[in-house]
Each structure stands twice: as structure tokens, then as C-alpha cells.
C-alpha positions in Angstrom: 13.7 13.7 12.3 12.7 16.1 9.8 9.8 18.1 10.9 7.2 17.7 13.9 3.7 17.9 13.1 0.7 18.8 15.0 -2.0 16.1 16.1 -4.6 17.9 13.6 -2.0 17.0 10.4 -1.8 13.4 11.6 -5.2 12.8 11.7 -5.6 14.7 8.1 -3.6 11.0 6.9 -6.4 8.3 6.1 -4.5 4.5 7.0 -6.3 1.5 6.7 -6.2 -2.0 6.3 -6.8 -3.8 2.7 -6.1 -7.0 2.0 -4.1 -7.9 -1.8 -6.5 -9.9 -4.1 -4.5 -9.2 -6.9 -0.7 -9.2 -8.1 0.8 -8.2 -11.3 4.1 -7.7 -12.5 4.7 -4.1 -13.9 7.4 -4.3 -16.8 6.4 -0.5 -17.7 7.6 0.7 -14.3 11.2 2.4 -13.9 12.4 0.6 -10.9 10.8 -2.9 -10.6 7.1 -3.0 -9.2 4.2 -5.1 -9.0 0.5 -3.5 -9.7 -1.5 -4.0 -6.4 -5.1 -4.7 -6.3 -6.5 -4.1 -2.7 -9.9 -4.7 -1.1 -10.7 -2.1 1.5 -13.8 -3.0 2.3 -17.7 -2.1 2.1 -16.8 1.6 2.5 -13.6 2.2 0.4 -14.1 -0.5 -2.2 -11.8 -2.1 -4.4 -8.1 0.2 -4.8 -4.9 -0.2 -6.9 -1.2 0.6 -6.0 2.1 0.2 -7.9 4.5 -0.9 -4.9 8.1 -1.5 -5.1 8.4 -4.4 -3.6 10.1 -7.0 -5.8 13.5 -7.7 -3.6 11.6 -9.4 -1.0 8.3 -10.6 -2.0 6.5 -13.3 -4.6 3.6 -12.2 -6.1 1.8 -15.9 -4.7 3.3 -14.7 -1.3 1.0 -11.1 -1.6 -2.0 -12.3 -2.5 -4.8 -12.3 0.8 -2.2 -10.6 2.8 -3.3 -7.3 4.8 -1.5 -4.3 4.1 -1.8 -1.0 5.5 -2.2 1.9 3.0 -2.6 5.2 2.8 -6.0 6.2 1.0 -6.5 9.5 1.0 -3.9 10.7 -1.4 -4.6 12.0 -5.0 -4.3 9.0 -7.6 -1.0 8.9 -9.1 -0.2 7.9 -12.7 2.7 5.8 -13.2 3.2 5.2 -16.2 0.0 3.6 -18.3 -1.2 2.7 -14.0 -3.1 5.5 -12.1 -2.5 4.4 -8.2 -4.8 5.0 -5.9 -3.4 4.2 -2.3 0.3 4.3 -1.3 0.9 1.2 0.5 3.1 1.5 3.5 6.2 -0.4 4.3 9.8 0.1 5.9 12.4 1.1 3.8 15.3 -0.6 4.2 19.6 -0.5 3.1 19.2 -0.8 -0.9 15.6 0.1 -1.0 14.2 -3.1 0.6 10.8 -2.7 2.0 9.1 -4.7 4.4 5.4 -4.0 4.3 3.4 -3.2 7.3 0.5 -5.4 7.7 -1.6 -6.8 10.9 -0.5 -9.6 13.0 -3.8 -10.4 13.4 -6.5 -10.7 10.7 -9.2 -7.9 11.1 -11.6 -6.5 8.9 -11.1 -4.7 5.6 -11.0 -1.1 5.9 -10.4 -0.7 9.3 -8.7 2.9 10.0 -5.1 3.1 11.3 -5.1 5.8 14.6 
């Protein structure tokens, strides 16, 4: 474990739930990606990510799942994509991530505590 934070830095880190409405392969990107298009709900509103996330998942298999992200990050241009939520997943041997989603389907924006 690299460093222990306090309970006043966790709570600085915005998660919540989205769910993909959009998925679009991203030839620009370095290492390959798919460009993310996220509902968050009434509050948040529509976001985009880049994710790296190609070894294990279709872009058909994406699409109305619900991811958790983290929103409260600055944007992040990658390339010609400015990313607006880094969406979280397990990171595996070989970079292979398995995205963290709910088991059960709740509503957009809901925040991760």
C-alpha cells in the first residue's frame, strides 16, 4: 500500500454511477481505447471518457451498462478527445481491466461512499 489517506481526502473523490449510451472506437489513441459516452444523470449530465478497455470488452457489450466513474477530476485531453470522468476498473496481469459497475441497476448519478 502506497500511502494512507485521511477520511476528509476520500470524501474530496466524487464516484458515481453512469450508464454507457455510447461506444466508439479511438484509432487516435496510443494504447487501444474506446471513447465513452456516459449518462450521469439529471444532476451531472451527459460525460465522456477514453477507457482502455479493448482486451476484454465489445463495444455492443458496453452500451446501457453502469459504470462507476470518477467525476470530479479536471478534463483530460487525449489526443483530439477532452475526457471528462475517469472510469474505474481493476487492473489486471497485462493491463486487463475489469470495470466496476453495480450488480444491481440503480439510478444514474448516484454517489459512490
Amino acid at each position: 500500500m502506497e500511502g494512507i489517506i485521511n477520511w476528509n481526502d476520500f470524501e474530496k473523490i466524487e464516484m458515481r454511477i453512469g450508464t454507457i449510451i455510447d461506444v466508439n472506437d479511438f484509432p487516435e489513441a496510443r494504447k487501444p481505447a474506446f471513447q465513452l459516452t456516459i449518462d450521469f444523470g439529471t444532476e451531472l449530465g451527459i460525460k465522456k471518457s477514453s477507457a482502455q478497455i479493448t482486451k476484454r470488452y465489445l463495444k455492443e457489450d458496453l452500451l446501457n451498462k453502469q459504470i462507476i466513474a470518477v467525476v470530479n477530476f479536471p478534463k483530460k485531453q487525449i489526443g483530439s478527445f477532452m475526457s471528462e470522468c475517469l472510469v474505474l476498473g481493476s487492473v489486471g496481469e497485462d493491463n486487463d481491466i475489469v470495470l466496476l459497475t453495480s450488480d444491481l441497476k440503480v439510478a444514474n448519478g448516484l454517489r459512490i461512499g
